[in-house]
C-alpha positions, 0 to 999 in steps of 0.5 A: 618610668619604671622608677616612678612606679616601684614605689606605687607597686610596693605601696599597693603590694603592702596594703594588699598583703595587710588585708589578707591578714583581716577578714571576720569569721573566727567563733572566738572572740579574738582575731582567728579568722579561720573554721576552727583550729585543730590538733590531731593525734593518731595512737597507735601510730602503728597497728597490724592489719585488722587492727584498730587506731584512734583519730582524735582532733582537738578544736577551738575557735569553732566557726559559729557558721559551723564546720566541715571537718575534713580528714584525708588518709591512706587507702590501707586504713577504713573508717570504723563505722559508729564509732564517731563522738563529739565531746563537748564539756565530758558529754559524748555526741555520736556523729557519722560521716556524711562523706566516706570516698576514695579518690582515683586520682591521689588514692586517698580517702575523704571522711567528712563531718559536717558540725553544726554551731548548736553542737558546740554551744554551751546551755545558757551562755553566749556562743564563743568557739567552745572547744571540743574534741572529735574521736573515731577509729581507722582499722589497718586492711592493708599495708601503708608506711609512714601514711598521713592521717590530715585534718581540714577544718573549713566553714560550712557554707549555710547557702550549699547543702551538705550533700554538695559542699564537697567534691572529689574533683576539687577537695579542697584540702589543706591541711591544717594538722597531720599525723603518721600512722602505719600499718603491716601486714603478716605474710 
């Protein structure tokens, strides 16, 4: 018996994994079926206590539902306010969080910017996951070695309002980009 259905198994099993592949979505024409892609860098790398560090995330592919830029990093560093831009084609956008916690639960800090479609499109041409770059600074208030600063591109559901789409319960975090980022402390 057993014999008689491994080969309908690993048919069905096959198809299974083939369809996980597919799927719609990607703001590029081609076949990324994500939010978007991202690449972070932190630099410095590692910075004194009062300190400051540049995040910046290079994206593609913008999903043209728009995203939930998601970053994930230690309690040892603090988002610095105002100091958030999207660069589209040399033009700097200023942009806040619309999420800035810390979890009890993994001691991280969830900082979260909500990106429409319209801001990555270009005047006069069709929609197609235009690039851009999202830049903002963490300042050192305590110490953390070898801290990861995490980036999660993920679509913003247009059924969810924002103020809801996210939840400290369930972060939904996956990162798709790291980056290491120290802090010392003088004593």
């Amino acid at each position: 018996m057993l014999i008689r259905t491994l080969p309908l198994y690993l048919i069905t099993t096959a198809i299974s994994l083939a369809a996980m592949g597919c799927g719609g979505g990607g703001g590029g024409g081609g076949t990324y079926s994500g939010a978007a892609s991202a690449s972070i860098s932190v630099a410095p790398s590692s910075i004194d206590s009062g300190d400051r560090a540049r995040v910046e995330v290079s994206l593609g592919d913008v999903h043209e539902n728009g995203i939930a830029l998601k970053f994930r990093y230690p309690q040892g560093l603090a988002y610095v306010p105002s100091s958030a831009f999207l660069i589209i084609d040399d033009n700097e956008i200023d942009i806040s969080p619309s999420v800035n916690v810390t979890s009890t639960e993994d001691e991280k800090v969830y900082l979260i910017f909500y990106l429409a479609q319209s801001l990555f499109h270009r005047e006069g041409q069709d929609y197609n996951g235009e690039p851009g770059t999202v830049r903002f600074q963490l300042a050192g208030k305590s110490a953390v070695e070898d801290g990861l600063v995490e980036v999660d591109p993920d679509v913003d559901d247009p059924n969810v309002s924002n103020s809801t789409e996210f939840s400290l319960e369930k972060p939904e975090f996956l990162a798709e980009d790291q980056a290491y980022v120290s802090v010392s402390v003088e004593r």
